[in-house]
C-alpha positions in Angstrom: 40.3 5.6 15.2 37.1 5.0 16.6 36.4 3.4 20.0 35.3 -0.5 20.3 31.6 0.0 20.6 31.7 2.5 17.6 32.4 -1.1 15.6 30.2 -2.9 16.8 27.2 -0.5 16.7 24.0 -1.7 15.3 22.9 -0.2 11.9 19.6 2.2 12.2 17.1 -0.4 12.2 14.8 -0.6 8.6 11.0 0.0 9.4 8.5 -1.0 6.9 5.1 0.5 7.0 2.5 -1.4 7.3 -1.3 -0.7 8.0 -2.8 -1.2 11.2 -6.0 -1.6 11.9 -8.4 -1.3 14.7 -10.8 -3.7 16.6 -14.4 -3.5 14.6 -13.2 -1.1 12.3 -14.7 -3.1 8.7 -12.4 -3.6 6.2 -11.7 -5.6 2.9 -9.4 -8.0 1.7 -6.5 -7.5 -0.9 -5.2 -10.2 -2.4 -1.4 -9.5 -2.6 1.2 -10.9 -5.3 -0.2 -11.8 -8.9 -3.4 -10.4 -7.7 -5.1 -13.6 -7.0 -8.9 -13.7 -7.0 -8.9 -15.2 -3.3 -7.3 -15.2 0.0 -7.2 -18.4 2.0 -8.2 -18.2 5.7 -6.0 -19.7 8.6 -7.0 -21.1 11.8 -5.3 -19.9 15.4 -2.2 -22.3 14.6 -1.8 -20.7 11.1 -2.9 -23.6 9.2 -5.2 -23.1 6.5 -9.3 -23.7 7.2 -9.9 -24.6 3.6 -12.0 -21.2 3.8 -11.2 -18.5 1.0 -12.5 -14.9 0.9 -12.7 -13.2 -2.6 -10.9 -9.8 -3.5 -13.2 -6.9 -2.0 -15.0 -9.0 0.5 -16.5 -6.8 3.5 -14.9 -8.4 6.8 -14.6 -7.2 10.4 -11.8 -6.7 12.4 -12.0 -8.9 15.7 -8.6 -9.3 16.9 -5.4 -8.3 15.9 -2.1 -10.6 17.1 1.2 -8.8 16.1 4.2 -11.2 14.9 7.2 -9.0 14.9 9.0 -9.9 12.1 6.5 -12.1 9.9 3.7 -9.1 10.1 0.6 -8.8 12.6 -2.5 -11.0 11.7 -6.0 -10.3 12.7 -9.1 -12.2 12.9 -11.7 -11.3 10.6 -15.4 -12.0 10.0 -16.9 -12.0 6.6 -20.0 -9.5 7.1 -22.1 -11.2 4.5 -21.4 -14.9 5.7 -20.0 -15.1 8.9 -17.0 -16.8 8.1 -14.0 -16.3 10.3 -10.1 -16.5 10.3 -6.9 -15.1 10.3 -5.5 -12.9 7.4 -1.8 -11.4 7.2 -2.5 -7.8 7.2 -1.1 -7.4 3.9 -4.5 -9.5 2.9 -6.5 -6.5 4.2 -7.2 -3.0 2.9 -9.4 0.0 4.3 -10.9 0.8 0.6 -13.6 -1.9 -0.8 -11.4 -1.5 -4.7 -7.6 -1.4 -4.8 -6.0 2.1 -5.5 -3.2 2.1 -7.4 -0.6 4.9 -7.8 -1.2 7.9 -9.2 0.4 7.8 -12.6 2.4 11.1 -13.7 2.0 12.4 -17.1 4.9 12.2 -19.6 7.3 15.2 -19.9 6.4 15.1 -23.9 2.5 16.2 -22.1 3.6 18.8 -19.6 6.3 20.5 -21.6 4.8 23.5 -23.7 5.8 23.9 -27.3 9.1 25.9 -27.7 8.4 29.5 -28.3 9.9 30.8 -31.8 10.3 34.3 -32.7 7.7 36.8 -34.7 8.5 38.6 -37.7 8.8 41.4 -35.3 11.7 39.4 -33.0 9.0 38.9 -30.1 8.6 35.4 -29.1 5.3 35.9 -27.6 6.7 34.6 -23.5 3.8 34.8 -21.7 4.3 37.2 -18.1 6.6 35.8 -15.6 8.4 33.3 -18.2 12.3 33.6 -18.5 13.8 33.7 -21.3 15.5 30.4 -21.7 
């Protein structure tokens, strides 16, 4: 039987990654979800300044506030405007076009044809393949 703490020991703790970004490092925003076409700025309360940024747009990294739970923010500046605000970092990216994951090639496109026999009985294996 195990001892009293033993039951009452907290589960490893779940970690998401998330980026993190430096101060002045430039970035771009990502809009996030249904891929929306803009990202609504926030002022230092968290309400929204009416202020959107398009997918892609340039913006610099001012300050960062982290939020434990609910994901750090950071205060950006739009380098061809000057507007400024805060964006969740999951609004920000470090590559100007969003990347998407690699996709893998069917097994139909990687699988060679099946070998079949010769005449001769010699199903032509190249060196180094098994017989299967």
């Amino acid at each position: 039987m195990g001892s009293f703490q033993d039951r009452f020991r907290a589960g490893p703790s779940v970690r998401t990654r998330e980026s993190v970004f430096a101060v002045g490092r430039r970035v771009y925003v990502a809009c996030v979800g249904e891929r929306l076409a803009h990202v609504a700025l926030t002022d230092d309360g968290g309400a929204d300044a009416r202020t959107v940024l398009a997918d892609g747009t340039e913006v610099e990294i001012l300050a960062w506030r982290p939020r434990g739970s609910r994901g750090t923010r950071y205060r950006v500046r739009a380098t061809r405007d000057g507007r400024e605000g805060w964006l969740a970092v999951d609004n920000l990216r470090g590559t100007p076009s969003a990347v998407s994951a690699p996709v893998a090639p069917s097994p139909a496109a990687t699988d060679p044809a099946p070998l079949r026999p010769t005449a001769s009985g010699d199903s032509r294996r190249r060196f180094g393949q098994g017989v299967g």
